[in-house]
MARTOR-294421 format. One record per residue (C-alpha): z, x, y; residue in one letter. Coordinates in Angstrom, 3 decimals. Each point is the difference from the previous one (the first is absolute). Layout:
% residues N
{{Z, X, Y}, "A"}
...
***
This chain:
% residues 276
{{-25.555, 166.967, -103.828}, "X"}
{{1.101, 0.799, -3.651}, "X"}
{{3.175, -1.997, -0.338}, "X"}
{{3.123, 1.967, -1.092}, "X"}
{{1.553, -0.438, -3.464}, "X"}
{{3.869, 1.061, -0.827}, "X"}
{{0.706, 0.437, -3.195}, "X"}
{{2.767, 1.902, -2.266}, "X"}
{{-0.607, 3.477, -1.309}, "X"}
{{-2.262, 2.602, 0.824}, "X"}
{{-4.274, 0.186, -0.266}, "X"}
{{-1.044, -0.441, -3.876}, "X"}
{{2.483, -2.935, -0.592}, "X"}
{{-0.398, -3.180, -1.775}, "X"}
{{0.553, -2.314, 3.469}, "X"}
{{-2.545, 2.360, 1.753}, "X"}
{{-2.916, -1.660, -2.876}, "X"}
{{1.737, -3.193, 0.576}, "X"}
{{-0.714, 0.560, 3.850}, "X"}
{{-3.251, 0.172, -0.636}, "X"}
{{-0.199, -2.835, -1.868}, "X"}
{{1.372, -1.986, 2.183}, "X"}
{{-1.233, 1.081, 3.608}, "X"}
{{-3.345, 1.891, -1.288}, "X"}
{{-1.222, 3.499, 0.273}, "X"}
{{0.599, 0.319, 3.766}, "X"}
{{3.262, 0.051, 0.535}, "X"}
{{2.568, 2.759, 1.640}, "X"}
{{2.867, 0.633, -2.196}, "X"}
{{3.612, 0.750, 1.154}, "X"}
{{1.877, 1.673, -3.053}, "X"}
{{4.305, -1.302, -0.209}, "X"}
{{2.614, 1.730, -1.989}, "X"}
{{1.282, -3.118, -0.047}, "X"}
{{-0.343, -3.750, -0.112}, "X"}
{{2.124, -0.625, 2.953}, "X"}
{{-2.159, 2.444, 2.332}, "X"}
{{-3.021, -2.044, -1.744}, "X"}
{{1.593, -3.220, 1.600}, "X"}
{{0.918, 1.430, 3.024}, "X"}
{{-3.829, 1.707, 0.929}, "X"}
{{-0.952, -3.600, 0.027}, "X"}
{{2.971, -1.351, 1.910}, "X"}
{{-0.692, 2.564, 2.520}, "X"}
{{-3.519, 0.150, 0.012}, "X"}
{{-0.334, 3.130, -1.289}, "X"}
{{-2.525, -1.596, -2.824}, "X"}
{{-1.940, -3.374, 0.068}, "X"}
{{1.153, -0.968, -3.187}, "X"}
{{1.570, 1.455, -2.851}, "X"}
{{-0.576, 0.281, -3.986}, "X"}
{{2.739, -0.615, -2.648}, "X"}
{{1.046, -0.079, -3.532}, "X"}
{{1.603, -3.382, -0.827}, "X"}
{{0.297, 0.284, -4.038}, "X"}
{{-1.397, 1.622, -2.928}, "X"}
{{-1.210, -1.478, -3.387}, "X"}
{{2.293, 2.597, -2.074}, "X"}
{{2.968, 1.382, 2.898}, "X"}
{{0.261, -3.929, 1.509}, "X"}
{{0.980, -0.606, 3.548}, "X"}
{{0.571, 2.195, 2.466}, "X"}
{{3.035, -0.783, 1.542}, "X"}
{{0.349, 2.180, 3.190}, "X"}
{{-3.449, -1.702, 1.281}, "X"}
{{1.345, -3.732, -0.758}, "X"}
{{2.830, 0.991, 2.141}, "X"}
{{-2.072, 1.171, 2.626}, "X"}
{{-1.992, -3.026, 0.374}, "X"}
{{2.993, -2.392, 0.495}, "X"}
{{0.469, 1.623, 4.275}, "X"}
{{-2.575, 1.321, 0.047}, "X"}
{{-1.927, -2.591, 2.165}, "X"}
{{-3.388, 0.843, -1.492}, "X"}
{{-2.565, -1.886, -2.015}, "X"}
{{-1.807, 0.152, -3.121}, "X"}
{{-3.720, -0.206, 0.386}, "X"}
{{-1.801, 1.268, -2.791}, "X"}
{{1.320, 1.487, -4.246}, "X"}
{{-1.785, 2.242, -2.159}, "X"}
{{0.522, 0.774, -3.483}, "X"}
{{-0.257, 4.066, -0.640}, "X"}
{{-0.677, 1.325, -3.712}, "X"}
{{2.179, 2.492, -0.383}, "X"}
{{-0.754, 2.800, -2.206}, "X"}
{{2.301, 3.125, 0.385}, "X"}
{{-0.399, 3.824, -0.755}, "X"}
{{2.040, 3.067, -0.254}, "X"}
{{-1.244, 2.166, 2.798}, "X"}
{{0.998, 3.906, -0.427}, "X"}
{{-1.118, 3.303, 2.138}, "X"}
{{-3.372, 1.405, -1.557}, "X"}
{{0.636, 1.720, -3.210}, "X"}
{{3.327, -2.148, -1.271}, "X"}
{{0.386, -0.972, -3.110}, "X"}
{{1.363, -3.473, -0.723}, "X"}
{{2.475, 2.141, -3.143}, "X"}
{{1.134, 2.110, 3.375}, "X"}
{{1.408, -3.308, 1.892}, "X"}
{{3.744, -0.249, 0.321}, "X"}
{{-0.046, -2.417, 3.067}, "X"}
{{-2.094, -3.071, 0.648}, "X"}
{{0.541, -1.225, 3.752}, "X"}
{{-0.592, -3.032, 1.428}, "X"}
{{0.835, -3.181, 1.430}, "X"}
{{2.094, -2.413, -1.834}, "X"}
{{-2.050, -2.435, -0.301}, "X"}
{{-3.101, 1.986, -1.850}, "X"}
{{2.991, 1.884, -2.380}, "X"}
{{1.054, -3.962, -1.138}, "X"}
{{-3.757, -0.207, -1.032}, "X"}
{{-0.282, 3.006, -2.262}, "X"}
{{3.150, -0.511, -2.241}, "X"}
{{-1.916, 0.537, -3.005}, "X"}
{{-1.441, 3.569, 0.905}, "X"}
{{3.608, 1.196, 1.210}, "X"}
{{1.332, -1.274, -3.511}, "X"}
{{-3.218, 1.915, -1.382}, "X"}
{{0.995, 3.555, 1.724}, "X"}
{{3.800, 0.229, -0.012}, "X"}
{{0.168, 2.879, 1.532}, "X"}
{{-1.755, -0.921, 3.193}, "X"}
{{2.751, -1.369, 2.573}, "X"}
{{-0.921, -3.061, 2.345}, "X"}
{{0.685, 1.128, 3.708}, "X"}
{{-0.283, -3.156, 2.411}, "X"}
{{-1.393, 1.079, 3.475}, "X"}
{{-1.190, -2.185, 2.986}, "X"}
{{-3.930, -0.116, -1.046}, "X"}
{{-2.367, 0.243, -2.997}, "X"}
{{-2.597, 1.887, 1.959}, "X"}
{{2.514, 1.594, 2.204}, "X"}
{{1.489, 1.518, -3.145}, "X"}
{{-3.384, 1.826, -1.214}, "X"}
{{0.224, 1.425, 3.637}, "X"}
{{3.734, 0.788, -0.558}, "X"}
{{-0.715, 2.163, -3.370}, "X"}
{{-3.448, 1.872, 1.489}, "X"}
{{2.680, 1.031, 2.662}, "X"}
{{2.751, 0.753, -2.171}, "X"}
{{-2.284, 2.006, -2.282}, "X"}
{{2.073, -0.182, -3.219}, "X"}
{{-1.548, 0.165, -3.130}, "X"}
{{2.223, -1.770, -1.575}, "X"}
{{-0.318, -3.156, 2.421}, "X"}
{{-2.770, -2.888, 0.173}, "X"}
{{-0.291, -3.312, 1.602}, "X"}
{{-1.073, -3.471, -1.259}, "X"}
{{-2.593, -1.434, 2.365}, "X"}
{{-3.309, -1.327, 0.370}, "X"}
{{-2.768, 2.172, -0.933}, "X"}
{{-1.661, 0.150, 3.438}, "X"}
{{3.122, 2.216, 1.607}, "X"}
{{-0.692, 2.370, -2.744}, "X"}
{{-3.136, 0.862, 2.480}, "X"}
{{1.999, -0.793, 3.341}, "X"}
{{2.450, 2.683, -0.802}, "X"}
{{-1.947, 2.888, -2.254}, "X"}
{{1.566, -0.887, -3.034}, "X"}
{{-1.381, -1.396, -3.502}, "X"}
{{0.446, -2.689, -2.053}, "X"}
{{1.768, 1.276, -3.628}, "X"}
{{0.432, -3.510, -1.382}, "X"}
{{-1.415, -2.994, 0.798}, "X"}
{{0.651, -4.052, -1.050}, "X"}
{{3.384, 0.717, -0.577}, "X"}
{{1.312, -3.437, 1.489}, "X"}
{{1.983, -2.223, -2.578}, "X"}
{{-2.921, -2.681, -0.429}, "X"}
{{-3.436, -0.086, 1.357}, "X"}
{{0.956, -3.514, 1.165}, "X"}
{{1.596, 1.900, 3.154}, "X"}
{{-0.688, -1.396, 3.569}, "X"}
{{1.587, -0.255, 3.279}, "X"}
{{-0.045, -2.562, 2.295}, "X"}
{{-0.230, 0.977, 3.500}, "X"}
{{0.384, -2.242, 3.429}, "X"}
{{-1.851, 0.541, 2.875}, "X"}
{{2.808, -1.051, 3.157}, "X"}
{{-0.851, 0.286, 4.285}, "X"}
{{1.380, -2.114, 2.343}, "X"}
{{-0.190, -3.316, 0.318}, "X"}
{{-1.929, 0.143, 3.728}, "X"}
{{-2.614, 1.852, -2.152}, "X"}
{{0.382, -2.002, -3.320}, "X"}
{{-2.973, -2.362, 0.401}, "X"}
{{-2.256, 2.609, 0.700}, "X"}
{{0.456, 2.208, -2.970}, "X"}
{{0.341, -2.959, -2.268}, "X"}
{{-3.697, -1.065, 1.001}, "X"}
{{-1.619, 3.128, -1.646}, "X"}
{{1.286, -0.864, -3.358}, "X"}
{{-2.565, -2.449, -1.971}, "X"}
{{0.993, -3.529, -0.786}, "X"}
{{1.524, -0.524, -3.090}, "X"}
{{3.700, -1.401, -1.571}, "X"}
{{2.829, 0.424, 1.865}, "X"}
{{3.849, 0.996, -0.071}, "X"}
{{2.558, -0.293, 1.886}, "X"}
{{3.422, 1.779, 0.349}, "X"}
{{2.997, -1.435, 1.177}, "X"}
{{3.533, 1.273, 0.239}, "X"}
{{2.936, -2.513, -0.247}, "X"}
{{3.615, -0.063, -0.106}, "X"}
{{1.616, -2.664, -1.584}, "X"}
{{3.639, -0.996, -0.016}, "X"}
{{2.417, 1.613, -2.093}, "X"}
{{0.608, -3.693, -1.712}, "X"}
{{-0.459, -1.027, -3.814}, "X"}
{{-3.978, -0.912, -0.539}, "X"}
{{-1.182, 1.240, 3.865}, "X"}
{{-2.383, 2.378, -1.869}, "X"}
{{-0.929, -2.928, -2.275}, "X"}
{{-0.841, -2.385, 2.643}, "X"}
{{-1.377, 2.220, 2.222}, "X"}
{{-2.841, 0.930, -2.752}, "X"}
{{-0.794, -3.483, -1.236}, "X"}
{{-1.342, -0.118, 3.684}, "X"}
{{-2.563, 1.577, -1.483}, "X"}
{{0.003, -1.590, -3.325}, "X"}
{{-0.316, -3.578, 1.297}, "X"}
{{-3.238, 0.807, 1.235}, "X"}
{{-1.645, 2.030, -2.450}, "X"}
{{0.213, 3.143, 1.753}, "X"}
{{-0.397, 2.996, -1.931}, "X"}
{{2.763, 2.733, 0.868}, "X"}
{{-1.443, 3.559, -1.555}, "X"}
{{3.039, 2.035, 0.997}, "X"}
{{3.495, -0.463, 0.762}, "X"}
{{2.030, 2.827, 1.567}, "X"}
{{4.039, 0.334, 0.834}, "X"}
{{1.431, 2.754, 2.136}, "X"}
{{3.575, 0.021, 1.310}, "X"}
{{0.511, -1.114, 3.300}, "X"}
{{2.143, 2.709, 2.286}, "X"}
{{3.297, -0.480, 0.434}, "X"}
{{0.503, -3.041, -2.211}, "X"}
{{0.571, 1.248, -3.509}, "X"}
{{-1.403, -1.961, -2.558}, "X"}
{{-2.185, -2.160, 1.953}, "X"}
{{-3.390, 0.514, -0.089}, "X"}
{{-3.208, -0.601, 1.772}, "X"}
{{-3.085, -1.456, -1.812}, "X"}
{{-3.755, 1.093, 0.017}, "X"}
{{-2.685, -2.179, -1.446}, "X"}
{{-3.650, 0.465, -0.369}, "X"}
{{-1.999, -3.421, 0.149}, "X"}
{{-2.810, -1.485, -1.006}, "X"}
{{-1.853, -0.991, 3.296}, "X"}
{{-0.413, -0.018, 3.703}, "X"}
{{2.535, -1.076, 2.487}, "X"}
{{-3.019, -1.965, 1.350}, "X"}
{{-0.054, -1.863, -3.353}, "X"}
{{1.954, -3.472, 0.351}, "X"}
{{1.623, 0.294, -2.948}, "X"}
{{1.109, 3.359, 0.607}, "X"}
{{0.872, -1.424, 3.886}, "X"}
{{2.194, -2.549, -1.827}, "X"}
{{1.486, 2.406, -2.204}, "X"}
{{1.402, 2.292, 2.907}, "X"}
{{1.606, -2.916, 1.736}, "X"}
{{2.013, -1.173, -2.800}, "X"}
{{0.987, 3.242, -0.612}, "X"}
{{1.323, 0.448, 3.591}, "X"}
{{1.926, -3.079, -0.462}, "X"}
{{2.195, 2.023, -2.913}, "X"}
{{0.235, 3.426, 1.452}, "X"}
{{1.692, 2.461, 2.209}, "X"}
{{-3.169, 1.842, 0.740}, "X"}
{{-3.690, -0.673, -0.809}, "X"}
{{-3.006, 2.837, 1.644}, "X"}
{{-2.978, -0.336, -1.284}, "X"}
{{-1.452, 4.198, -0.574}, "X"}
{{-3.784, -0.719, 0.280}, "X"}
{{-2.629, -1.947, -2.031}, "X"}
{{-2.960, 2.118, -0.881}, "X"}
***
C-alpha cells in the first residue's frame, strides 16, 4: 500500500514536489491548511509520515514548523533541498499591467521583494498557500488579482503563468524534512542511500551567564561541525529560549555520542529530532 503523505497547502505546492522527492512517485497525499493539522495526520495516523518546510535560502527559517517539532514526538528521517523558482499565475487572458493583487503565502512574498519594489502598484496579499492561492484567484475570478506560485498549479487550477523567475535570486531553495514516528523511523530511514549525516537536537540551557557558551563548545571540543543554530521562545517563560542545532554526524558516531552526554550534563532539556 502507497503510504500516505501530509503536507501543508493544497495539490500544485512546493512540499507536494518535495514529497516526491522524498518518498517517490507512489505516494498518497493528504493536503493541510495548516502545519498543525500536518503534525497531527501523523500523530493520529491519518498519514504515515509527513513533508515540511524547515528554511529557505532567501525567507530563512520557518518558525511555526521549529515550534512544532519541539512536542511533537516525531522524528526526522530524511531532508531535501527544493529549487524554488516562482511565477505569477493569472486566469487565461490577464495581463501582468492588469494585476492589482499578488496572493500568496508569506513565505514565497519574502522571496520576491525585488518584483513587488519593481510593480508598485501590485499589493502583496498573504494567504495560507502558494498553490492554494492560484486556486483562490481562478475562483475569485478577478481580473485584477494573481497569485505567486509554482508554475505547475498554473495547470492544476486552469490558469497561466504571466511572469515567470520572479524570485529575488536564482540561488533560492528550500529545505524540506521528511518526519513519521519513531516506531516507523528505522524503516523509512533505510530507503535513503548512504551518505553524510546530520543530526538535530533541541536543548535548553540555563538562563545563567555563558550556558549557551558552554553548552556549544560541547561541540567545539570535538570538532563537530554545527551548520545551523536556531532560538525560539520557550512558552510561558519570557525571554528564555530554547535552542536548535543542526550537526555534523550520527548519534551512532562516538564523538557525536560523547558530545550529547556532555551536553546533558549542562542542560535543562536535551531531545535529539532525528539523524538522517
Amino acid at each position: 500500500m502507497a503510504p500516505t503523505v501530509s503536507f501543508q497547502g493544497d495539490r500544485g505546492a512546493f512540499s507536494e514536489a518535495a514529497a516526491h522527492a522524498l518518498v517517490g512517485d507512489e505516494i498518497a497525499l493528504l493536503p493541510c491548511r495548516t502545519f498543525d493539522e500536518v503534525f497531527a495526520a501523523v500523530q493520529s495516523g491519518s498519514a504515515d509520515c509527513a513533508v515540511v518546510p524547515i528554511e529557505n535560502s532567501l525567507a530563512g527559517s520557518v518558525h511555526r514548523t521549529y515550534e512544532l517539532l519541539g512536542g511533537a514526538a516525531l522524528e526526522i528521517v530524511g531532508e531535501t533541498l527544493l529549487r524554488i523558482r516562482l511565477s505569477v499565475i493569472a486566469p487565461p487572458g490577464v495581463a501582468l499591467t492588469e494585476v492589482r493583487r499578488l496572493l500568496s503565502h508569506p513565505v514565497a512574498l519574502a522571496q520576491a521583494q525585488r518584483f513587488l519594489a519593481a510593480h508598485p502598484q501590485i499589493e502583496a496579499v498573504a494567504t495560507y498557500d502558494t498553490a492554494g492561492s492560484v486556486k483562490m484567484v481562478m475562483e475569485h475570478g478577478r481580473r485584477d488579482e494573481a497569485a505567486l506560485a509554482a508554475a505547475p498549479a498554473a495547470a492544476v487550477y486552469g490558469a497561466e503563468v504571466i511572469a515567470e523567475g520572479v524570485e529575488d535570486h536564482a540561488e533560492n531553495y528550500t529545505r524540506f524534512l521528511l518526519l513519521t514516528k519513531t516506531e516507523n523511523a528505522e524503516a523509512m530511514r533505510s530507503k535513503f542511500r548512504p551518505g553524510p549525516r546530520k543530526t538535530t537536537i533541541l536543548f535548553r540551557t540555563p538562563n545563567t551567564p555563558g550556558a549557551l557558551f558552554r553548552a556549544l563548545a560541547a561541540f567545539a571540543l570535538r570538532d563537530i561541525n554545527l551548520t545551523k543554530l536556531e532560538s525560539r521562545p520557550i512558552e510561558g517563560r519570557p525571554w528564555e529560549y530554547a535552542f536548535y542545532v543542526d550537526i555534523s554526524g550520527d548519534v551512532s558516531e562516538k564523538s557525536v555520542a560523547n558530545a550529547l552526554g556532555h551536553l546533558r550534563e549542562m542542560c535543562e532539556t536535551v531531545v535529539v529530532l532525528g539523524s538522517y
